[in-house]
FIBA-630787 format. One record per residue: residue number from 1; x, y, z of N, C-alpha, C in turn. Coordinates in pm, 1 decimal. Layout:
<nodes>
+-----+----------+----------+----------+----------+----------+----------+----------+----------+----------+
! num !     n_px !     n_py !     n_pz !    ca_px !    ca_py !    ca_pz !     c_px !     c_py !     c_pz !
+-----+----------+----------+----------+----------+----------+----------+----------+----------+----------+
! NUM !        X !        Y !        Z !        X !        Y !        Z !        X !        Y !        Z !
...
+-----+----------+----------+----------+----------+----------+----------+----------+----------+----------+
</nodes>
This chain:
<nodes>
+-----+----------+----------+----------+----------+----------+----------+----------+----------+----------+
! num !     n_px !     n_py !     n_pz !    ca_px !    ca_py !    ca_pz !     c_px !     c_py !     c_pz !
+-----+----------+----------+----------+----------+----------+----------+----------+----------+----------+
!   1 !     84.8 !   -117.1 !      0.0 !      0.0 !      0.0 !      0.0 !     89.6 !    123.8 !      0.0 !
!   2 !     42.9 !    229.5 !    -72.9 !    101.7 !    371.7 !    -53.9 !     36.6 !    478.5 !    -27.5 !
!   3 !    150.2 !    558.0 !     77.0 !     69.3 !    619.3 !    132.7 !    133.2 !    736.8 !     71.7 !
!   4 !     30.6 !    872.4 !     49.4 !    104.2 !   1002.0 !     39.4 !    129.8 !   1111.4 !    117.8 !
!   5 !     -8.2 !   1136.3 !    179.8 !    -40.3 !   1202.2 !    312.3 !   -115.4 !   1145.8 !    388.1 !
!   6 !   -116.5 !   1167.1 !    578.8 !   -152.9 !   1121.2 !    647.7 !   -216.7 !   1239.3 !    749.3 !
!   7 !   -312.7 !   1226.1 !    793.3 !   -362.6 !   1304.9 !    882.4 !   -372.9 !   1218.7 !   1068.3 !
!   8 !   -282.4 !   1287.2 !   1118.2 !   -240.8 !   1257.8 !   1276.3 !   -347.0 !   1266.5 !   1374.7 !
!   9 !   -412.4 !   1226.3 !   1461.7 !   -439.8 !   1236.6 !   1565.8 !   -351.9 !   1305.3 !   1688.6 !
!  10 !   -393.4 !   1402.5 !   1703.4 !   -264.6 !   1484.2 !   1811.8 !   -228.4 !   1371.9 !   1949.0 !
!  11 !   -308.2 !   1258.8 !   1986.0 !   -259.9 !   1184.9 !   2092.1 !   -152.7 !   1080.7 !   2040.7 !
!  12 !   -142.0 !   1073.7 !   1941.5 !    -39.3 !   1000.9 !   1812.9 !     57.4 !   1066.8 !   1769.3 !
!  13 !     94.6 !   1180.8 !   1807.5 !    165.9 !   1324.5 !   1767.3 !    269.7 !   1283.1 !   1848.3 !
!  14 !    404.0 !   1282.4 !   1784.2 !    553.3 !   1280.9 !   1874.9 !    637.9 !   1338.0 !   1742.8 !
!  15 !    755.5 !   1399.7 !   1805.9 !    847.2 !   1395.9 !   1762.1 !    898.9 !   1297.4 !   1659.3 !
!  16 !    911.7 !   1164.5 !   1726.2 !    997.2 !   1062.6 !   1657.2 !    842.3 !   1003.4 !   1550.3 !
!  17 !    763.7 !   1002.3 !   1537.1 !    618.2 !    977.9 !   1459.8 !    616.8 !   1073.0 !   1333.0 !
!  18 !    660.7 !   1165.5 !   1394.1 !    651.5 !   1292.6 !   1299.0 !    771.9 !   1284.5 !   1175.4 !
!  19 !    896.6 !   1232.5 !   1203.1 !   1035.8 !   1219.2 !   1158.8 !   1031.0 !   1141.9 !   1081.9 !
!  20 !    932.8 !   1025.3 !   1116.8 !    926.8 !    858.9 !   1075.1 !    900.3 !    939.8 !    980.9 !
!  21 !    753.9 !    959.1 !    938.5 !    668.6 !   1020.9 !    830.9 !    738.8 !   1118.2 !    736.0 !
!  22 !    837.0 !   1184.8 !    747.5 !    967.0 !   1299.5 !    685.6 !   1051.0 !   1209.0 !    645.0 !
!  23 !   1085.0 !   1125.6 !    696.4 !   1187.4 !   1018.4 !    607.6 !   1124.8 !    925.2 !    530.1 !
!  24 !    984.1 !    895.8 !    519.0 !    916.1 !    834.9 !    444.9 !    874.9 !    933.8 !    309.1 !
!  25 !    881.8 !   1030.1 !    373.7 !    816.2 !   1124.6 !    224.7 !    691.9 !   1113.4 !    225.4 !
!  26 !    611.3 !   1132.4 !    351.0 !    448.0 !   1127.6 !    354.3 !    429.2 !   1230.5 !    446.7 !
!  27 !    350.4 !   1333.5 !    341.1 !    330.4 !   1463.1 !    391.5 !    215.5 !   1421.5 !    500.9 !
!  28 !    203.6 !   1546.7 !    569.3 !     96.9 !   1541.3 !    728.8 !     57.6 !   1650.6 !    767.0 !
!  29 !    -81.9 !   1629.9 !    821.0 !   -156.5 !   1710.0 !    886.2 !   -151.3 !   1647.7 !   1055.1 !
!  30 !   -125.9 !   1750.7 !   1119.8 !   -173.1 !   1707.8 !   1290.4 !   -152.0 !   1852.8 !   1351.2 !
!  31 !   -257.5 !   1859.1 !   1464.7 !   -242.4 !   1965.3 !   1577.5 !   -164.2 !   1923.5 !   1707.3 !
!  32 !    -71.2 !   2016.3 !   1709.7 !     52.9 !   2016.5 !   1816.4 !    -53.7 !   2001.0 !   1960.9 !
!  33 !      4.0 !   1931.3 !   2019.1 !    -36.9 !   1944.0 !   2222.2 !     -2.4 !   2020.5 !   2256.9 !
!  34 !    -43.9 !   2099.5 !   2370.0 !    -15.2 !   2220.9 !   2426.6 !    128.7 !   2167.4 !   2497.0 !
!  35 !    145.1 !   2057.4 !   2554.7 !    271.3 !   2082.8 !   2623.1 !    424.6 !   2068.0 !   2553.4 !
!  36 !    383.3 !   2032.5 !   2436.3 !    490.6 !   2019.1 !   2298.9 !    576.5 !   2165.2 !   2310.9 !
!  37 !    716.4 !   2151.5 !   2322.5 !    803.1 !   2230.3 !   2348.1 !    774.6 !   2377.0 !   2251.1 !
!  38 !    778.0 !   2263.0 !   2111.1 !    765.7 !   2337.9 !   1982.2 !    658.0 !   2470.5 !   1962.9 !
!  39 !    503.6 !   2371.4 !   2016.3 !    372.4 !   2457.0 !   2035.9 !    368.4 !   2550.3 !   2113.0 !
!  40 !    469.5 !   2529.8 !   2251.0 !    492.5 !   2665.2 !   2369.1 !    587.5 !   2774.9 !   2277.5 !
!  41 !    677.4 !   2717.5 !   2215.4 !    794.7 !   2853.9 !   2147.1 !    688.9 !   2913.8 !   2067.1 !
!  42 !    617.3 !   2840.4 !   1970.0 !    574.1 !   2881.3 !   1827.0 !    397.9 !   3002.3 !   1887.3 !
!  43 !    347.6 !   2987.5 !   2051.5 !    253.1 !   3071.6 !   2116.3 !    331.5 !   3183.2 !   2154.1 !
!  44 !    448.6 !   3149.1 !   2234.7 !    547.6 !   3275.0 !   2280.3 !    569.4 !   3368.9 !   2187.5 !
!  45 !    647.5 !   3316.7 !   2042.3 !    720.6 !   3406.8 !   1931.5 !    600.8 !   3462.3 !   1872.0 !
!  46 !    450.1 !   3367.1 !   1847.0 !    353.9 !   3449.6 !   1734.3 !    247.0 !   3477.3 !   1768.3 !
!  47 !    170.4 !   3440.2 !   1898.8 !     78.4 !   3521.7 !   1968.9 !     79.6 !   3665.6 !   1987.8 !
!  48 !    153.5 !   3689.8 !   2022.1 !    124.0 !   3870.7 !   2061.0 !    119.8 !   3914.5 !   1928.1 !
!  49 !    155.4 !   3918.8 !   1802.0 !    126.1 !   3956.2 !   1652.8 !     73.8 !   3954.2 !   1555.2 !
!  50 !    -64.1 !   3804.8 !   1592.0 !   -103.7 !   3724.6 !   1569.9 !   -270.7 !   3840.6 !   1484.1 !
!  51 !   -302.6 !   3859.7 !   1581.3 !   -401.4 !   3938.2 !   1542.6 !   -375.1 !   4105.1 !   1453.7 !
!  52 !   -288.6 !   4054.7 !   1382.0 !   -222.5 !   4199.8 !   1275.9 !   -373.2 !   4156.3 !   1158.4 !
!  53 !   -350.3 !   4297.0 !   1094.2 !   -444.7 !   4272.5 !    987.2 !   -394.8 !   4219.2 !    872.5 !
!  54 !   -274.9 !   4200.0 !    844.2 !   -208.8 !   4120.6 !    725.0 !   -213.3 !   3993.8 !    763.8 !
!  55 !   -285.8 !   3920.8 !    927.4 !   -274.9 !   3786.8 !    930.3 !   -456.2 !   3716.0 !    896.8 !
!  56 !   -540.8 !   3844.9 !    853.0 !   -673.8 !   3803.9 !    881.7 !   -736.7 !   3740.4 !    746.6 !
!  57 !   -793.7 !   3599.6 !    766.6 !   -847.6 !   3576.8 !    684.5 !   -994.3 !   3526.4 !    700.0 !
!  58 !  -1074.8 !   3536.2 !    566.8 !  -1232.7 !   3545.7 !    542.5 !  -1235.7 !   3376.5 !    559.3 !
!  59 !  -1324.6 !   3296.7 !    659.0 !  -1321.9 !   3205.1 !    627.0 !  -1527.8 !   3179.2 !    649.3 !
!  60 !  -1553.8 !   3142.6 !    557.6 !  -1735.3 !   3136.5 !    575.4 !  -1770.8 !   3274.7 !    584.3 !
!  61 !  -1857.8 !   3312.5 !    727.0 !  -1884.2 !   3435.0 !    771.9 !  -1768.7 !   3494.6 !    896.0 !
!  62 !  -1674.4 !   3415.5 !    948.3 !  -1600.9 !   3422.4 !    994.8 !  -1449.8 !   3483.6 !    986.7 !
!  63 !  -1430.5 !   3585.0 !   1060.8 !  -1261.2 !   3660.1 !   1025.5 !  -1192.7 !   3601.9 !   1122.8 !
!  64 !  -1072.5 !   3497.3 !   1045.1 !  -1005.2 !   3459.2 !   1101.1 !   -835.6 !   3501.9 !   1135.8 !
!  65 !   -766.1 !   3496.7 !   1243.0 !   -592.7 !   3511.7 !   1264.1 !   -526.7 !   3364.6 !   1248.4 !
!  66 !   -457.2 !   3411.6 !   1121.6 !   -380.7 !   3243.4 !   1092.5 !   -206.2 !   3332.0 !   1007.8 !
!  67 !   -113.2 !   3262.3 !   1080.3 !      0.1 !   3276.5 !   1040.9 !     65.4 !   3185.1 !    989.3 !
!  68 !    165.5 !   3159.6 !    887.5 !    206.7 !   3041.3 !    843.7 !    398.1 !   3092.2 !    869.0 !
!  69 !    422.0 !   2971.3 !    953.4 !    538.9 !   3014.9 !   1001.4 !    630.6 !   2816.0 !    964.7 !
!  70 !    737.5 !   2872.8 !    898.1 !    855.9 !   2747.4 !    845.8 !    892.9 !   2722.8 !    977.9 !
!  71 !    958.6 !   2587.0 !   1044.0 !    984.3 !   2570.9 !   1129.7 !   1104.8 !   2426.0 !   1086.2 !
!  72 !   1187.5 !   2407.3 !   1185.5 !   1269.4 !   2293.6 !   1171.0 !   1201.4 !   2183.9 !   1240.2 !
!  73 !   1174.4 !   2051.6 !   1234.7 !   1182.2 !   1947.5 !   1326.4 !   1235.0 !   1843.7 !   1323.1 !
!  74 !   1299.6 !   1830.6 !   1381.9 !   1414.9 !   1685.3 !   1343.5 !   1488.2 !   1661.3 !   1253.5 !
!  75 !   1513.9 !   1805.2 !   1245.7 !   1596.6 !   1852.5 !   1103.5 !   1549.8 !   1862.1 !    980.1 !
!  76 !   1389.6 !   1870.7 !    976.3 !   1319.5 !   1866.2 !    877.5 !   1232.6 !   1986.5 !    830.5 !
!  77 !   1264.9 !   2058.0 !    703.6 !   1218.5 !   2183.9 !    733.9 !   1047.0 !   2162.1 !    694.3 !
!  78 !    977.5 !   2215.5 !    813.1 !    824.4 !   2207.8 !    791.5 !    731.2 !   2342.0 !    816.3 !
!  79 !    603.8 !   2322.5 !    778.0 !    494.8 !   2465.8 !    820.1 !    372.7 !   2436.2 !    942.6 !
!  80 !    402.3 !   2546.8 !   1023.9 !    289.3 !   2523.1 !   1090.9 !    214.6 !   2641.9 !   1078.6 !
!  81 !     94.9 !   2650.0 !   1119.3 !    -10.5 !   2739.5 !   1122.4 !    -74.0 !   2765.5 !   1246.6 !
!  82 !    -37.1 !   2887.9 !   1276.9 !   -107.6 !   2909.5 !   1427.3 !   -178.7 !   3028.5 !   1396.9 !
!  83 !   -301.5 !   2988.4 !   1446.3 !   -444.9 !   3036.4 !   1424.9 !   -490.7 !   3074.1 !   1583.6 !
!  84 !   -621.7 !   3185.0 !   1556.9 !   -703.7 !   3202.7 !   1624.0 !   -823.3 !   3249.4 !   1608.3 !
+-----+----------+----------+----------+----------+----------+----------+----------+----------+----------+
</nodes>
């Protein structure tokens, strides 16, 4: 079977899960845990800026704050999106 992308369950979410999947070449969707080192830096550095008007987007009837920020993990360069 092949896989291309996989969508994570955040209680399935690790580091070394995440790496597996980067050395496989199977792109991914998952939401970080709050106590994930990564998820505390990536609230610290882009929360307070978060709500700029160059971050707002129309989603339904809804104005949303979503930033798309490159990040390293396990030496793997990836994107996360931190929203509000």
């Amino acid at each position: 079977m092949s896989v291309d992308f996989s969508i994570i369950d955040a209680g399935c979410c690790s580091q070394k899960n995440l790496v597996a999947l980067y050395e496989q070449g199977i792109s991914f969707l998952t939401r970080l845990k709050a106590n994930f080192v990564l998820y505390k830096e990536l609230i610290a550095m882009h929360a307070p800026g978060l709500e700029a008007f160059g971050n707002v987007v129309l989603y339904r009837d809804r104005l949303l704050y979503i930033k798309r920020v490159e990040i390293l993990l396990g030496g793997y360069l990836g994107v996360c999106v931190c929203g509000a």
